[in-house]
N, C-alpha and C positions, 0 to 999 in steps of 0.2 A: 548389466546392459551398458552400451557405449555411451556415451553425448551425442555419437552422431546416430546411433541407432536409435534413440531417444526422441532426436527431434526429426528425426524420418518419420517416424510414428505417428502419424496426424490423429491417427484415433484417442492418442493419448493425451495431445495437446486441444485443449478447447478451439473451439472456432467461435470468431466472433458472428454472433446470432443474425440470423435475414433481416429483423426487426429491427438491429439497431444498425446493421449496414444501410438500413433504408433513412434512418434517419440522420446518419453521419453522413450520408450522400446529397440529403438534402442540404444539411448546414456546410458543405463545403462547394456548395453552387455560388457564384459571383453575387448571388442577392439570392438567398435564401428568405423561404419562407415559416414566417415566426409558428404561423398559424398552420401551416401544413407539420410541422418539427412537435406541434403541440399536440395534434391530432392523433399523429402518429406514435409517440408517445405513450396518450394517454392511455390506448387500445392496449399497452402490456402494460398489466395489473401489476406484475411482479416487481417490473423492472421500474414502475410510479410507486412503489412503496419502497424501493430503495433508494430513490435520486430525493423525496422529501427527508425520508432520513439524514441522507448528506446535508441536503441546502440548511436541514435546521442544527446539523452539528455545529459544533467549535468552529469549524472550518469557513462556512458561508452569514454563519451568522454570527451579529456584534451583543454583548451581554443584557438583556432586555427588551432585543428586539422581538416583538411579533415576529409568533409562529406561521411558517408558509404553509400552504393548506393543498394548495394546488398546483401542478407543472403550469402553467400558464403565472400563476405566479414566482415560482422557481425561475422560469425562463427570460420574466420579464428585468427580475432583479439581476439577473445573472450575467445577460449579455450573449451575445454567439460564441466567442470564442471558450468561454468557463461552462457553456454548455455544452457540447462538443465532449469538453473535458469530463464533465459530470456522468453524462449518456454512459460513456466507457465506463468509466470507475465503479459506477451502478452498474453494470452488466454483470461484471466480473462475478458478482455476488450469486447471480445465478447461475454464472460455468462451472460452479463447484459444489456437488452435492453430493452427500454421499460416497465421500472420501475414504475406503476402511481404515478403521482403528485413530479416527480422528475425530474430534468433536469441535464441529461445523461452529457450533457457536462461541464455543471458547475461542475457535482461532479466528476468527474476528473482531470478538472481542479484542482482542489482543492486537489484532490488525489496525483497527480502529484508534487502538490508543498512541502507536506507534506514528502515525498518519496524524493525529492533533498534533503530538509532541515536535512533530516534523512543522507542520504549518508554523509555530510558533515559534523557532529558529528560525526558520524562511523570513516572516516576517522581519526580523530582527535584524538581520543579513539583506533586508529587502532584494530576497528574492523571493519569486513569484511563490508567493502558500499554496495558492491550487497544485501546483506541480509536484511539491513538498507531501503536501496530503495525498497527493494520487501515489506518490511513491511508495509514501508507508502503506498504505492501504494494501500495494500491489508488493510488496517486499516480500512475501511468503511463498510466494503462486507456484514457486518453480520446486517447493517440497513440496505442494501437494499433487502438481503434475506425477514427482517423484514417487510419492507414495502412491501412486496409483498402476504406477508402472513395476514396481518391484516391491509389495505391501508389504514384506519379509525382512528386507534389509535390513541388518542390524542399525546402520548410524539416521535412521528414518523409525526406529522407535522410541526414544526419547519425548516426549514433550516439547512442541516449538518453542515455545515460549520463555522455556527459564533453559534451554537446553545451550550451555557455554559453550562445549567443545562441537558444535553440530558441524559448522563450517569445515573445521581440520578432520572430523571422523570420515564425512564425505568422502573429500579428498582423497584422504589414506587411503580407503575401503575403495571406491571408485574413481578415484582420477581427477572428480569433477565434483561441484556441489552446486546447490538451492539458487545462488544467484546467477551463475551462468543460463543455467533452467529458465528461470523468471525473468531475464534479461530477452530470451528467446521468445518467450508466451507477448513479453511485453510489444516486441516489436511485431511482433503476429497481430497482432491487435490494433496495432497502428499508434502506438504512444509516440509520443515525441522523441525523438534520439537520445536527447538527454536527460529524461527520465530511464529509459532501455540504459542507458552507461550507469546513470545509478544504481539500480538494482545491481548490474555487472559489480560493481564496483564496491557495492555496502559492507564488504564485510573485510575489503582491504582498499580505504580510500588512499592511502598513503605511500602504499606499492605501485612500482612502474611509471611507466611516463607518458605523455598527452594525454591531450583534453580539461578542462575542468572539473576539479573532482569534490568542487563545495557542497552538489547535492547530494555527493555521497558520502562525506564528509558528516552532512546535516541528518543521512538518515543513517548512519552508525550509531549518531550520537542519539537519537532517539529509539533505536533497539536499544543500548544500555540503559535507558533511562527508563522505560515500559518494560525491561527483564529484568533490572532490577528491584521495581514495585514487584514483580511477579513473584520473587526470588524472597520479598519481605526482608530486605537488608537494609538496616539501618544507621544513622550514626558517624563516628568519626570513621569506621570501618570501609563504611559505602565511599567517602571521599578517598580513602586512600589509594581503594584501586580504579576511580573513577579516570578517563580517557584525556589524561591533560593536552597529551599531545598531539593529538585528534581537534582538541577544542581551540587551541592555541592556534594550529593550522589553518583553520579560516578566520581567525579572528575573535574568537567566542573563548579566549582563556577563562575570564571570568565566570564563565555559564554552572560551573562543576558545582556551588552549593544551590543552584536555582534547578539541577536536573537533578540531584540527590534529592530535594524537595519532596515530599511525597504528594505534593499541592500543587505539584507543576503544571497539570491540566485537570478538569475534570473526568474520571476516570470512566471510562466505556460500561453502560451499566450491562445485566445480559440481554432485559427487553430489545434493547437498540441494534444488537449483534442480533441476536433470533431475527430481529425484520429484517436484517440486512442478509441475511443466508436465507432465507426460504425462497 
């Protein structure tokens, strides 16, 4: 199948839900209502058991703080704008279920990890972590689009997660790969441009010309660092083939023994990923 017959394919690519168009309609009204954004909200169950998940990860919350219990308090702490953001990134978790020959919670898992490791870069780089974390979280979407579109293809059997060569098997075999896909899903969905160029972009920040390519930059370096926990490599071996040049490019030379770390975030347990997939 082509790229362009791919993203013709509406069946194939998720649509962003009534529910949360209702309430991203509401927060981008001139004076939005906190209290209608809560209401509505609260009424999908699914979709309030994944946005508490987030607020209480790495991402929204500082080491010790009380747990959020509630969207009304999510939203309060939040702000319009990182709600808006949160809605989406929590959706996502329900546009994909039942993926064949993929297991839902692992890649989340995984998604999840990538998305801290990102915030914490971000942070560093002070740019914006919400953005950082919505990207990793959304970095994968366009192989699972994939794999649903052709569950057979050979370079879509591997394991996401520790799978090295997935980017260039794509290619080879199709033309096209995973981030192109999720680049497409992303803007579908209405993310921000420059998160859509990161995802574009993740898997070669370095290649081509225009635009800024820090976020993509930041979320390379957080797929290595989450696939190589996966991959269990450790040691002087891990530094050796760790992404200097990559890290050096934004400014983050020194990051290479802090992402070899195996302590660099707390690691995505699977309870956390199970609530975030169902």
């Amino acid at each position: 199948m082509t790229l362009q017959d791919l993203l013709a394919a509406d069946a194939l690519i998720p649509s962003l839900p009534e529910a949360v168009s209702r309430i991203l309609a509401e927060l981008q009204k001139e004076e939005p209502d906190l209290r209608r954004v809560n209401q509505l909200t609260s009424g999908e169950v699914g979709l309030t058991v994944r946005i508490l998940r987030l607020v209480n990860s790495a991402r929204y919350s500082a080491g010790g703080a009380a747990r959020i219990g509630t969207v009304e308090a999510a939203t309060a702490l939040l702000g319009l704008s990182a709600t808006r953001q949160l809605v989406q990134a929590a959706a996502v978790g329900g546009a994909f279920r039942g993926v064949p020959g993929v297991d839902m919670v692992e890649f989340w898992r995984h998604s999840l990890d990538v998305a801290k490791i990102a915030q914490s870069l971000a942070e560093e780089l002070r740019l914006d972590p919400g953005l950082a974390f919505t990207a990793g979280l959304l970095h994968g979407t366009g192989d699972l689009i994939m794999k649903m579109a052709m569950p057979t293809c050979a370079s879509l059997q591997p394991r996401f997660s520790t799978d090295e060569n997935r980017h260039a098997a794509q290619v080879a075999e199709l033309g096209y790969a995973y981030p192109e896909v999720g680049a497409a899903f992303a803007a579908r969905w209405l993310f921000p441009e420059t998160l859509v160029e990161a995802i574009r972009h993740q898997c070669d920040p370095q290649q081509g010309e225009g635009g800024d390519r820090t976020l993509a930059a930041v979320l390379y370096l957080a797929r290595w660092s989450a696939s190589a926990h996966e991959l269990d490599i450790e040691g002087t071996a891990l530094l050796d083939v760790f992404p200097h040049g990559v890290a050096e490019g934004i400014g983050l030379g020194d990051a290479g023994k802090r992402l070899c770390d195996d302590d660099v975030i707390a690691w995505t347990p699977a309870d956390e990923a199970r609530d975030f997939s169902s």
